[in-house]
C-alpha angles and dihedrals in degrees: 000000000000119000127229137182077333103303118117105231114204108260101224098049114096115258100253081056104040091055098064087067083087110093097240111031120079129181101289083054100046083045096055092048094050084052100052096054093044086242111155109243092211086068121109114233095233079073100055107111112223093260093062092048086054088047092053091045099051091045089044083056092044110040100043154346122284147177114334097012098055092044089057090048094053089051099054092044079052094049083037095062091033088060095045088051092221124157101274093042097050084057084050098055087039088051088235128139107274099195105080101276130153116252104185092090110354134051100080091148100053087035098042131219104337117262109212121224121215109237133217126299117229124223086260107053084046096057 
């Protein structure tokens, strides 16, 4: 398996696909980067030399953020928006979708497995 920006890409999926391994880069970017070096996207990863795989890696570096640090970054804009108690991050601190969606009868995964809740005894039930 090569190994890129840390990340260990399968070895018999084609390049463009086995980029996108990497948390942070999809298939626009994999393609972009393919397409910077001049390497050819129909190529499995097993038959990159070791040159191409540095190539990839220092562009990778250069060009965006990836793995641990964008998942850092993503968790400090999220703090970010919890302490200043705005909208979205009161959804966030709630565990709530933040996005707009509806949560009357959607939203299980966000909301997690129902919880019921007893309801209310009537006069009659009680005597």
């Amino acid at each position: 398996m090569p190994r890129i920006v840390g990340v260990d890409v399968p070895a018999e999926k084609k390049i463009g696909v086995a980029l996108t391994y990497i948390y942070g880069i999809g298939r626009r970017a994999a393609g972009e980067i393919l397409e910077d070096l001049g390497i050819n996207p129909q190529l499995r990863s097993k038959a990159l030399s070791d040159e191409d795989l540095s190539r990839i890696t220092s562009l990778i570096e250069k060009k965006f953020v990836v793995e641990g640090q964008l998942r850092r970054q993503i968790a400090q804009n999220i703090s970010r928006l919890k302490e200043i108690k705005c909208y979205r991050g009161i959804r966030h601190i709630k565990n709530l979708p933040t996005r707009g969606q509806r949560t009357r009868s959607n939203a299980r995964t966000r909301k997690g497995p129902r919880r019921t809740v007893a309801r209310k005894k009537s006069v009659k039930e009680l005597g």
